[in-house]
Every structure is written in C-alpha cells, then in structure tokens.
PDB file with SEQRES, HELIX, SHEET and CRYST1 records, atoms N, CA, C and O in Angstrom:
SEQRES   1 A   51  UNK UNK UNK UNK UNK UNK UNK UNK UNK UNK UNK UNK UNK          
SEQRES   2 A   51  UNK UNK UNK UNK UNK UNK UNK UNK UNK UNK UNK UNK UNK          
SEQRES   3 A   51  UNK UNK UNK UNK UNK UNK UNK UNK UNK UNK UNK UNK UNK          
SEQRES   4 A   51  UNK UNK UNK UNK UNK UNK UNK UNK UNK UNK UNK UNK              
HELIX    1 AA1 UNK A    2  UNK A   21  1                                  20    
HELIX    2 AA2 UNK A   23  UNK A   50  1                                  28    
CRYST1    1.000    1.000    1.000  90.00  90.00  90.00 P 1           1          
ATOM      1  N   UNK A   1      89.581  70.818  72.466  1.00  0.00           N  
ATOM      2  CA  UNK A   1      88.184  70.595  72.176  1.00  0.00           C  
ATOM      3  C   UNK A   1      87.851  69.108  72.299  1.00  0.00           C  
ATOM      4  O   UNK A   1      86.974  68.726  73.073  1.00  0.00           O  
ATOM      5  N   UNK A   2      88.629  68.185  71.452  1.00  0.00           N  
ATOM      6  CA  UNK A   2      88.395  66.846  71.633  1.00  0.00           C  
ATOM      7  C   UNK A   2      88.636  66.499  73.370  1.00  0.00           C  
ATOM      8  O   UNK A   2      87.861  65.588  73.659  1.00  0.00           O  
ATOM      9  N   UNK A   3      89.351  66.879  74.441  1.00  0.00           N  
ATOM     10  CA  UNK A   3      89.345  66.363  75.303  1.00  0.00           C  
ATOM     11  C   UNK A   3      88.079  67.429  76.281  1.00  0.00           C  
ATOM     12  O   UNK A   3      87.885  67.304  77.490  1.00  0.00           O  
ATOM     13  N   UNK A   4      87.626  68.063  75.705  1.00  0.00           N  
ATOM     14  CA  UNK A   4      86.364  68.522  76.382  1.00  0.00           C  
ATOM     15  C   UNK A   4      85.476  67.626  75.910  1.00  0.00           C  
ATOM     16  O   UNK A   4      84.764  67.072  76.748  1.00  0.00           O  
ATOM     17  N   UNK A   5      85.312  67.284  74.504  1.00  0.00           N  
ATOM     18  CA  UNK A   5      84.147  66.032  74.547  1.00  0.00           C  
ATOM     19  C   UNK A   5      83.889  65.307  75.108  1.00  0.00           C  
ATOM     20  O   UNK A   5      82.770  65.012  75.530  1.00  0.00           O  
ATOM     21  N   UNK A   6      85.340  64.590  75.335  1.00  0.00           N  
ATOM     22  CA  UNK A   6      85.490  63.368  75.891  1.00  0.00           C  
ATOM     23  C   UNK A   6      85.154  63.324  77.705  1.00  0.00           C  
ATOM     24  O   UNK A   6      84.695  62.371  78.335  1.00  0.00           O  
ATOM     25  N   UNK A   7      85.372  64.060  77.991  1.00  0.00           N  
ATOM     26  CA  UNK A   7      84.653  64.820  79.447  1.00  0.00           C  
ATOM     27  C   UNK A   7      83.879  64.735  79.631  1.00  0.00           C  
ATOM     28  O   UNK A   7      83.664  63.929  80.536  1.00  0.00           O  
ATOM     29  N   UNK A   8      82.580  65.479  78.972  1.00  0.00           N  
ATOM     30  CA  UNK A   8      81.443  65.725  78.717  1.00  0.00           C  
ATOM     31  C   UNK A   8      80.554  64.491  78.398  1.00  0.00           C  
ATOM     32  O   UNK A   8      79.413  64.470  78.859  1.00  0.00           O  
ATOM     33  N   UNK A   9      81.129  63.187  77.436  1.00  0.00           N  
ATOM     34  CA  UNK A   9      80.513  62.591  76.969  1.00  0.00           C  
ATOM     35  C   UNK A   9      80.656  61.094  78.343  1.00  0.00           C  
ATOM     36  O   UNK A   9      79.796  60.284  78.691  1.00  0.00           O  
ATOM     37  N   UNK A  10      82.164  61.269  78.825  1.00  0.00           N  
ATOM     38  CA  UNK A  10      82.017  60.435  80.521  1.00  0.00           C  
ATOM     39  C   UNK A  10      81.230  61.356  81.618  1.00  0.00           C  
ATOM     40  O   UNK A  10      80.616  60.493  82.244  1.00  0.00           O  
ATOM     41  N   UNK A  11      80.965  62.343  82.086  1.00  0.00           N  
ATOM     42  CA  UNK A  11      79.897  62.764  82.863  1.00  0.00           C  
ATOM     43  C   UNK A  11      78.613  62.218  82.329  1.00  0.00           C  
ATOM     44  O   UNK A  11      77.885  61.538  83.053  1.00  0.00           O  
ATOM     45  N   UNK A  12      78.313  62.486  81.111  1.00  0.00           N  
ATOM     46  CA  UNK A  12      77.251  62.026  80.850  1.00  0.00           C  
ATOM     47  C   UNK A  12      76.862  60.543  81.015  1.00  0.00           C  
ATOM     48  O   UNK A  12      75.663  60.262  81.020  1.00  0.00           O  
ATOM     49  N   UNK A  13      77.830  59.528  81.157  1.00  0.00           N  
ATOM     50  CA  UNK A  13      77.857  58.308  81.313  1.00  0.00           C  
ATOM     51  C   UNK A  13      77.513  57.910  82.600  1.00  0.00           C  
ATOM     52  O   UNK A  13      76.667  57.045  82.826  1.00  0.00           O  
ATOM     53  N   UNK A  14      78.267  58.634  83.625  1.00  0.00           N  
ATOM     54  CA  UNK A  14      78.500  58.513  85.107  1.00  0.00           C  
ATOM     55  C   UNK A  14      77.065  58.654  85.293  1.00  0.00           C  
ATOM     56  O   UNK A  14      76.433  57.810  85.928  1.00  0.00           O  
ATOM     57  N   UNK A  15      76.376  59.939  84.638  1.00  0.00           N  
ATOM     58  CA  UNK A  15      75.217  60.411  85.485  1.00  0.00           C  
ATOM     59  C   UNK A  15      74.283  59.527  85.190  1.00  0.00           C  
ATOM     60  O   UNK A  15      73.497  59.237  86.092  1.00  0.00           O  
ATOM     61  N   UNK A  16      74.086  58.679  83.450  1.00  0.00           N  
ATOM     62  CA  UNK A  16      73.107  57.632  83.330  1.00  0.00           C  
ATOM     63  C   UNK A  16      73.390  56.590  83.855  1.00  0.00           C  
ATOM     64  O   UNK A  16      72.405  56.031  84.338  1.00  0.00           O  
ATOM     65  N   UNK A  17      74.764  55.823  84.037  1.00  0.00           N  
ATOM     66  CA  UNK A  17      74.546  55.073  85.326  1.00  0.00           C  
ATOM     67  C   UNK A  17      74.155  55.302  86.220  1.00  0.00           C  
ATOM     68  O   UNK A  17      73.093  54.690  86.330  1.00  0.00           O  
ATOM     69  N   UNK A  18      74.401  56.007  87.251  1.00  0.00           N  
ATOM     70  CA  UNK A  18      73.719  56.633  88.617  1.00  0.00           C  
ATOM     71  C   UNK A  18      72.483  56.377  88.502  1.00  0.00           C  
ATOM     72  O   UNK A  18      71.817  55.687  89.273  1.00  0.00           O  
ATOM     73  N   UNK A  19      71.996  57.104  87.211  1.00  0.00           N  
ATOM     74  CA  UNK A  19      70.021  56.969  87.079  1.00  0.00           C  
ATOM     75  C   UNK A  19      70.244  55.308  87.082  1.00  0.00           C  
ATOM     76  O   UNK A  19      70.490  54.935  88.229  1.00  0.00           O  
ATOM     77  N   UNK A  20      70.231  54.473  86.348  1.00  0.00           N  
ATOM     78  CA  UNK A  20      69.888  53.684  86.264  1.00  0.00           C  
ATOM     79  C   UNK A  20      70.107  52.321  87.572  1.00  0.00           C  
ATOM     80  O   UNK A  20      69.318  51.442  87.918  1.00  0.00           O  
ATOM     81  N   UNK A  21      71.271  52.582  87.969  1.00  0.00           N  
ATOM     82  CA  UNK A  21      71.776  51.553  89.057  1.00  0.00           C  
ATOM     83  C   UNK A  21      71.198  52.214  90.521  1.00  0.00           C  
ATOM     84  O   UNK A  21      71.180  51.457  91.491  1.00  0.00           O  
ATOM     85  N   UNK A  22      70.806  53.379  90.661  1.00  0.00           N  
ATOM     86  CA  UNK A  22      70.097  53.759  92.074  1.00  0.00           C  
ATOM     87  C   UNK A  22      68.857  54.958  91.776  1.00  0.00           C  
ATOM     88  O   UNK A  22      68.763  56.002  92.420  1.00  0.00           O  
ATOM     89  N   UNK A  23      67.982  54.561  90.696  1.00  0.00           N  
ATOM     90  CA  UNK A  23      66.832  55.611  90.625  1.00  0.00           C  
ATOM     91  C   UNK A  23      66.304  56.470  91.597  1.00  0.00           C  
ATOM     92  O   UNK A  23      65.972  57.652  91.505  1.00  0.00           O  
ATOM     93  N   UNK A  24      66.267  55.377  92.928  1.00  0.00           N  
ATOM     94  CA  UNK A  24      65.523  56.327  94.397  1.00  0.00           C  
ATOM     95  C   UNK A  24      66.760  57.188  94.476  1.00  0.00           C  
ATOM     96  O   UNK A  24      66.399  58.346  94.266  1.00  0.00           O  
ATOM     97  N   UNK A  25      67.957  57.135  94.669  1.00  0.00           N  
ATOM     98  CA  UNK A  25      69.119  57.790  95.174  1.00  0.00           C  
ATOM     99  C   UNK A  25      68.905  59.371  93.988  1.00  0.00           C  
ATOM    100  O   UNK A  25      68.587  60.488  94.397  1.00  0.00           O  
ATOM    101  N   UNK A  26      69.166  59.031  92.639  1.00  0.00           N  
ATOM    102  CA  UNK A  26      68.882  60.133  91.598  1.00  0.00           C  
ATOM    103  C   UNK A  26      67.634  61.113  92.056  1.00  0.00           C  
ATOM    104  O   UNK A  26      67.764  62.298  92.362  1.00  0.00           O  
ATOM    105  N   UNK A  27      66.200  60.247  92.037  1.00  0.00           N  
ATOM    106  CA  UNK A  27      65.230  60.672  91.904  1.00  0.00           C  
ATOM    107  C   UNK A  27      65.726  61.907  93.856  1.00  0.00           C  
ATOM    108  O   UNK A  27      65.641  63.120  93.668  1.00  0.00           O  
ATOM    109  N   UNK A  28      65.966  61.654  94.717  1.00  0.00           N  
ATOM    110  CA  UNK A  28      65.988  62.308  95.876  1.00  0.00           C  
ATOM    111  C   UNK A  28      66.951  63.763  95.743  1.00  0.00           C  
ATOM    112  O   UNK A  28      66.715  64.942  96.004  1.00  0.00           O  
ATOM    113  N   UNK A  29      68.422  62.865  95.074  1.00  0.00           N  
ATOM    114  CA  UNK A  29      69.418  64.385  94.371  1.00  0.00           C  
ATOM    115  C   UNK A  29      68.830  64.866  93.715  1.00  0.00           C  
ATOM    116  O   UNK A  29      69.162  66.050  93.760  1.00  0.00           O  
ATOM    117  N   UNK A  30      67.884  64.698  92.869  1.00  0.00           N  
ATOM    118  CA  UNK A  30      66.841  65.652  91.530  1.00  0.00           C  
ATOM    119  C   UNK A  30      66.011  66.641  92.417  1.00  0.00           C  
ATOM    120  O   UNK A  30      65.729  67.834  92.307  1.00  0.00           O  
ATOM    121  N   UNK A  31      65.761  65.776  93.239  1.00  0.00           N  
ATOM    122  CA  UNK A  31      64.395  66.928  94.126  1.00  0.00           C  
ATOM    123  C   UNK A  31      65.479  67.731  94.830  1.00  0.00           C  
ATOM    124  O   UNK A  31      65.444  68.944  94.624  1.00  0.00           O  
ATOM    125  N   UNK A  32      66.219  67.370  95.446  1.00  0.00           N  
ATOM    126  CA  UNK A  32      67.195  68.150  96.772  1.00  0.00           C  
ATOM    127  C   UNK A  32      67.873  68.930  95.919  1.00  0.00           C  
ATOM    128  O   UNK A  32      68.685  69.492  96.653  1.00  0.00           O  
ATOM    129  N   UNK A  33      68.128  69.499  94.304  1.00  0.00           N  
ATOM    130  CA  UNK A  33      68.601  70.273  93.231  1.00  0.00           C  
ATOM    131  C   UNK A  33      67.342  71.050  93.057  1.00  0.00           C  
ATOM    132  O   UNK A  33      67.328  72.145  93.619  1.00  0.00           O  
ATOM    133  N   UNK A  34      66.664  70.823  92.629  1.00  0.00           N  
ATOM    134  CA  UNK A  34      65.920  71.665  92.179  1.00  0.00           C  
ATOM    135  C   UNK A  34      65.075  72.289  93.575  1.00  0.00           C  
ATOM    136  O   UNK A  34      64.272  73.200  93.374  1.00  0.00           O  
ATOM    137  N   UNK A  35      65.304  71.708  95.162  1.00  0.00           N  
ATOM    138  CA  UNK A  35      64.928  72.405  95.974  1.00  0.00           C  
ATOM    139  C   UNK A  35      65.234  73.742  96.354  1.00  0.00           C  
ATOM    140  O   UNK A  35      64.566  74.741  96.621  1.00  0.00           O  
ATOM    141  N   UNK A  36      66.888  73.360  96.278  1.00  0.00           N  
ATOM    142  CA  UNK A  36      68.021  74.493  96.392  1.00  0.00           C  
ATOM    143  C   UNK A  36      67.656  75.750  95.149  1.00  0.00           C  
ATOM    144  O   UNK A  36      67.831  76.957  95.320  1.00  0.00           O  
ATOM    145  N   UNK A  37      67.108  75.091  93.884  1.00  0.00           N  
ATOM    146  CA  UNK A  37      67.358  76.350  93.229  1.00  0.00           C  
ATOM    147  C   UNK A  37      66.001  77.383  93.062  1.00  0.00           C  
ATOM    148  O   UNK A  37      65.855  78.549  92.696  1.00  0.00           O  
ATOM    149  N   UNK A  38      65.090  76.292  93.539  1.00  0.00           N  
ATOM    150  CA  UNK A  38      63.515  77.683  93.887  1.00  0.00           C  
ATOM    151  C   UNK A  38      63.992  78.171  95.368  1.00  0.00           C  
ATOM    152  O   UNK A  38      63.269  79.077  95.782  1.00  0.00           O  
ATOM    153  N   UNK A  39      65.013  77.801  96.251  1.00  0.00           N  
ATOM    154  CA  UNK A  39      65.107  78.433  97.231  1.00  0.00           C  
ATOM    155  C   UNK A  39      65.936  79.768  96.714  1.00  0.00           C  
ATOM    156  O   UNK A  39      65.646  80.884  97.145  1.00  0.00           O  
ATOM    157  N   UNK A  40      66.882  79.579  95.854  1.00  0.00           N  
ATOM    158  CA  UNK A  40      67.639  80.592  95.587  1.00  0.00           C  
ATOM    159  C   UNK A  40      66.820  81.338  94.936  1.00  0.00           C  
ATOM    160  O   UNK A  40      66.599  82.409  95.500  1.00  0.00           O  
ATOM    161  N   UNK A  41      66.170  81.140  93.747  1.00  0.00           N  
ATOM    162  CA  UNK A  41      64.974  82.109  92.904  1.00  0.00           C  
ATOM    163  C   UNK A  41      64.232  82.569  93.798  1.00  0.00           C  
ATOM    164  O   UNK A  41      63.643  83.591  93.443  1.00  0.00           O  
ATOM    165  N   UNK A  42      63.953  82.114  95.154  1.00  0.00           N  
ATOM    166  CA  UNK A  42      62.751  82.800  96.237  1.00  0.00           C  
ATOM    167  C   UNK A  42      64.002  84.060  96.519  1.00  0.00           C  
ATOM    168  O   UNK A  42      63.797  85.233  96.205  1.00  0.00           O  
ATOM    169  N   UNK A  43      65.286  83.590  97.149  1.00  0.00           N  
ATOM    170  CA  UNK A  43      66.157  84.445  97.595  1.00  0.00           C  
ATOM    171  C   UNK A  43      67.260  85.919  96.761  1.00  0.00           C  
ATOM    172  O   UNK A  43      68.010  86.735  97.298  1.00  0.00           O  
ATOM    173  N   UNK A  44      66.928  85.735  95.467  1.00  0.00           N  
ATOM    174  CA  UNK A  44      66.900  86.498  94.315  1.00  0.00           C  
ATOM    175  C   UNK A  44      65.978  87.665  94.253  1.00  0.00           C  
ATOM    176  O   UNK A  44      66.229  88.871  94.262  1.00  0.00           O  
ATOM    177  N   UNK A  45      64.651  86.902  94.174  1.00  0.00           N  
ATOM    178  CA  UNK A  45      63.476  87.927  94.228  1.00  0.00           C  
ATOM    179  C   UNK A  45      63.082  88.849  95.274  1.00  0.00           C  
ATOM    180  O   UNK A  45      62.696  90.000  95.067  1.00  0.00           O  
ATOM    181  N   UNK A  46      63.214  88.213  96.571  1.00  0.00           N  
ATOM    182  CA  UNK A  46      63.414  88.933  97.936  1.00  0.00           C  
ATOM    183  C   UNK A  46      64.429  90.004  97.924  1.00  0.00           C  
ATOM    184  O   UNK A  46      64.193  91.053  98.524  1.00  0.00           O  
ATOM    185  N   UNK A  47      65.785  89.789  97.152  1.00  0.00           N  
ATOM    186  CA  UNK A  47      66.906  90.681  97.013  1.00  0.00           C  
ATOM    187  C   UNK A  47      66.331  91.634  96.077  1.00  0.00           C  
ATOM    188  O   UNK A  47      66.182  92.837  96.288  1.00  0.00           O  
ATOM    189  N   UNK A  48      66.033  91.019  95.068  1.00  0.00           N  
ATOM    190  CA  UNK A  48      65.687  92.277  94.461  1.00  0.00           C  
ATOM    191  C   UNK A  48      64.635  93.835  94.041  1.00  0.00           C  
ATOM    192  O   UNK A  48      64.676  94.901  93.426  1.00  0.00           O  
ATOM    193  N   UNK A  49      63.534  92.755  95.116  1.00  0.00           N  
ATOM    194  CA  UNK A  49      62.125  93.456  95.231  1.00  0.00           C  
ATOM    195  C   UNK A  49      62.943  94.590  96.177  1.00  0.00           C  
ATOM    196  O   UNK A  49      62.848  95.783  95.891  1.00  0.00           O  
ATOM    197  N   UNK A  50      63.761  94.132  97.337  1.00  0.00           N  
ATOM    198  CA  UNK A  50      64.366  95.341  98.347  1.00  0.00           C  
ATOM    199  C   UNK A  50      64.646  96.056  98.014  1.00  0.00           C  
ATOM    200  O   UNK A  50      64.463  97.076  98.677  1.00  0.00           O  
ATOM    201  N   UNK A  51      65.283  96.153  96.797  1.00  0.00           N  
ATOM    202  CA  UNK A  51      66.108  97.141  96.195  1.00  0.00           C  
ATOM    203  C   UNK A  51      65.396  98.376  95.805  1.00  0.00           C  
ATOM    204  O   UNK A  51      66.010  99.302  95.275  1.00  0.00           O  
TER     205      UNK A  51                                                      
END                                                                             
C-alpha cells in the first residue's frame, strides 16, 4: 500500500510539472485525450444502437 502511494503521489508530480514547465504541450495532450474519448463514446453508441 505504502509503495502504491508513493507511485501515485510521483505521477502526480510528473504530471504537475509537465503542466507547469510546457502548458501549450499539456493543454494539446488534454484536447488530443479527451478527443479520443468522445470518439470512443461516439463509437460505443454506434455499437450499441446496432444491436
């Protein structure tokens, strides 16, 4: 458990550096993430309306 924190609490580090030392770079992976996942929710709903 303690070395899952400790994991968890360096990802979390990595990722607020990232924000902070290249915002445009974050801000572009943020959009290009959340592009992928209304593409998949479009591709979900298409699957499942077929059904």
């Amino acid at each position: 458990m303690f070395l899952r924190r400790c994991t968890a609490i360096a990802c979390c580090l990595v990722l607020a550096l990232y924000v902070l030392r290249h915002p445009a770079g974050a801000a572009r992976s943020v959009a290009a993430v959340l592009a992928g996942l209304a593409a998949l929710a479009d591709a979900l709903a298409a699957f499942f309306t077929a059904l």
